[in-house]
C-alpha positions, -999 to 999 in steps of 0.1 A, spaced: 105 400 -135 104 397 -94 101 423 -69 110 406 -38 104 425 -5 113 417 29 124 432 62 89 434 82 79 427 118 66 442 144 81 474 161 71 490 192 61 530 181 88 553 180 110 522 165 125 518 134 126 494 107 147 488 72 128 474 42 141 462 15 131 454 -23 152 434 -47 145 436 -84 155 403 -105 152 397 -141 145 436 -150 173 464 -160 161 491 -138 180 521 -155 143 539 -168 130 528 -138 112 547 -107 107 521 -76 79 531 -55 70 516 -19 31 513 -13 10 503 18 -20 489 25 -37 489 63 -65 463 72 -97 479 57 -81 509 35 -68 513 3 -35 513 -9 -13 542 -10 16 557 -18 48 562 5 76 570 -14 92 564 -48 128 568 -62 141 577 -97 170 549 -103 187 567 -132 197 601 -111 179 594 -73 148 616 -72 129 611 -48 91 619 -35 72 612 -7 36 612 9 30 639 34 26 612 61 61 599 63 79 630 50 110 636 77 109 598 91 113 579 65 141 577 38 142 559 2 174 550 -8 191 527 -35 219 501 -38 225 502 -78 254 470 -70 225 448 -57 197 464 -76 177 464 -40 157 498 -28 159 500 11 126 524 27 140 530 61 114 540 87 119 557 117 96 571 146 69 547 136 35 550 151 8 527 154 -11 539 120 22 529 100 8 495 103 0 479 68 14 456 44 42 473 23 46 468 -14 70 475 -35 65 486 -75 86 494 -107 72 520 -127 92 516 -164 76 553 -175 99 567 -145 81 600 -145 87 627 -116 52 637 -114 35 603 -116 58 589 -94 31 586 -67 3 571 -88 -2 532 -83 -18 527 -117 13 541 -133 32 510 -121 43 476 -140 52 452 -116 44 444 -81 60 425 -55 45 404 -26 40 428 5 55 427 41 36 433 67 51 461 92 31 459 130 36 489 150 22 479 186 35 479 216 
């Protein structure tokens, strides 16, 4: 199983950004696929997470109404797109597969199986 992300970089605030997580070597039908961050110095925590089977989606407080989870089922890839970034969006991004795929848990990192590399999103000007 590999969860590769990509599609960091650095972004002036107010920018946007497109990541991107493609899943290889797993059937993701009872899966949720959740997008996590981590800043220099702080935990990890949750951004958003998708239902594949139907498209549920949750997200934290923090990025509610800038950014969007979406999912290509053809090339079993979960986009995060990010919009109006500020400065405190900076952080490496990981993406997860959770195989219990449960609405309410959906936003619990030790729910999830596999773990992908990170990307690191900079939002400086």
């Amino acid at each position: 199983v590999q969860l590769q992300a990509s599609g960091g970089g650095l972004v002036q605030p107010g920018g946007s950004l497109r990541l991107s997580c493609e899943a290889r070597g797993i059937d993701l039908d009872y899966y949720a696929v959740g997008w996590f961050r981590q800043a220099p110095g702080k935990e990890r925590e949750f951004v958003a997470a998708i239902k594949w089977s139907g498209g549920s989606t949750a997200y934290a407080d923090s990025v509610k109404g800038r950014f969007t989870i979406s999912r290509d089922k053809a090339k079993k890839t979960v986009h995060l797109q990010m919009t109006s970034l500020k400065p405190e969006d900076t952080a490496v991004y990981y993406c997860a597969a959770d195989r219990s795929s449960i609405t309410s848990t959906m936003g619990n990192m030790g729910v999830y199986d596999y773990w992908g590399q990170g990307t690191l999103v900079t939002v400086s000007s």
